[in-house]
C-alpha positions as MATLAB code, in Angstrom:
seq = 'XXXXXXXXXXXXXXXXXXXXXXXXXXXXXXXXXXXXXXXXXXXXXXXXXXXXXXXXXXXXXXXXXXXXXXXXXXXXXXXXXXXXXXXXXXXXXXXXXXXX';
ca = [
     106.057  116.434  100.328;
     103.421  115.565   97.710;
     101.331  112.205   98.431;
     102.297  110.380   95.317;
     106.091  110.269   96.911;
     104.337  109.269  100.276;
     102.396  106.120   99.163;
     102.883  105.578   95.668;
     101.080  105.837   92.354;
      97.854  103.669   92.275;
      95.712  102.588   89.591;
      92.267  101.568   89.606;
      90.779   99.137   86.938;
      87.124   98.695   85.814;
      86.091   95.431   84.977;
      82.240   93.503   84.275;
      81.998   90.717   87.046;
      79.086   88.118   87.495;
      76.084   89.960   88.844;
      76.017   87.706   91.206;
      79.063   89.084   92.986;
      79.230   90.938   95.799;
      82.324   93.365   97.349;
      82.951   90.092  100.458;
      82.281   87.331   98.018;
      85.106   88.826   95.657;
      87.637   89.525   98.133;
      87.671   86.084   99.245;
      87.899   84.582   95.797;
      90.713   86.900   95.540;
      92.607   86.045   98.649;
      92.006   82.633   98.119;
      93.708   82.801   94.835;
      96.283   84.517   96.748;
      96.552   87.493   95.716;
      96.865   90.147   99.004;
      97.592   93.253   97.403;
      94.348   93.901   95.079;
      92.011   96.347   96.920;
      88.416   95.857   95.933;
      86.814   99.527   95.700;
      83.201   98.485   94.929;
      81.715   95.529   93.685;
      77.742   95.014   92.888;
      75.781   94.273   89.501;
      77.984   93.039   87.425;
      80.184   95.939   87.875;
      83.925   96.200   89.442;
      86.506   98.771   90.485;
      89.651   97.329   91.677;
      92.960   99.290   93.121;
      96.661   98.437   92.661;
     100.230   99.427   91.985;
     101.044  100.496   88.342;
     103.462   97.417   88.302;
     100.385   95.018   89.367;
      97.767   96.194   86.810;
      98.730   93.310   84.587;
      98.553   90.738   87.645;
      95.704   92.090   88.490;
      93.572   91.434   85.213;
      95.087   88.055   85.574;
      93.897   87.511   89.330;
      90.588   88.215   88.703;
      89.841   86.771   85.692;
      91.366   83.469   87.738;
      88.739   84.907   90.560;
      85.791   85.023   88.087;
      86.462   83.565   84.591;
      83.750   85.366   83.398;
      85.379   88.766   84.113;
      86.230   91.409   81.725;
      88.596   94.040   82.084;
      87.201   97.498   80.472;
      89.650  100.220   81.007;
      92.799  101.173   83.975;
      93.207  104.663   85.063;
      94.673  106.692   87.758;
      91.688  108.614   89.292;
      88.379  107.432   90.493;
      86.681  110.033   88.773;
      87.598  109.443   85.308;
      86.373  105.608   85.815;
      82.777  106.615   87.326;
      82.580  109.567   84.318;
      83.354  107.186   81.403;
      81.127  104.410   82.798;
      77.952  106.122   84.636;
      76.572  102.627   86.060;
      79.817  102.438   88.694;
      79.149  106.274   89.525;
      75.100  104.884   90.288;
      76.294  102.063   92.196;
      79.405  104.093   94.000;
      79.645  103.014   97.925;
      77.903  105.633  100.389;
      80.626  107.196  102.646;
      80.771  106.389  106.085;
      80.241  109.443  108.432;
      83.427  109.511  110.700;
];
């Protein structure tokens, strides 16, 4: 069985955020507006990756722009990978892995 069929297509979106945001700070702005199903992948200066359903990634611009009016949305994909390539700053500020 092939994971797509398992879990479902995802798609992460790039956006510019207020530098001022952190990952926390976001996510409660988020769930505050309601909005449970928008997974924050990083967060920090300024810049944003967010994950979500194909079907949301319209929603989702909306959400966070309602989150932080200031936001911009700069480009969806489906991998990780092409985001941090086209945009080097969220590849710099890319989350250390946790050791498990």
């Amino acid at each position: 069985m092939v994971v797509k069929e398992k879990r479902g297509r995802r798609r992460y979106i790039a956006f510019r955020v207020s530098p001022e945001l952190t990952k926390d700070t976001m996510i409660s702005r988020l769930r505050k507006a309601g909005d449970e199903s928008v997974y924050v992948v990083q967060c920090s200066e300024g810049w944003m990756i967010v994950r979500c359903s194909p079907s949301d990634a319209e929603g989702t611009v909306r959400i966070v722009k309602y989150a932080d009016p200031s936001s911009g949305s700069l480009r969806t994909s489906g991998t990780l990978a092409s985001l941090r390539n086209e945009y080097p700053e969220l590849k710099r500020l890319r989350p250390v892995r946790r050791a498990v």
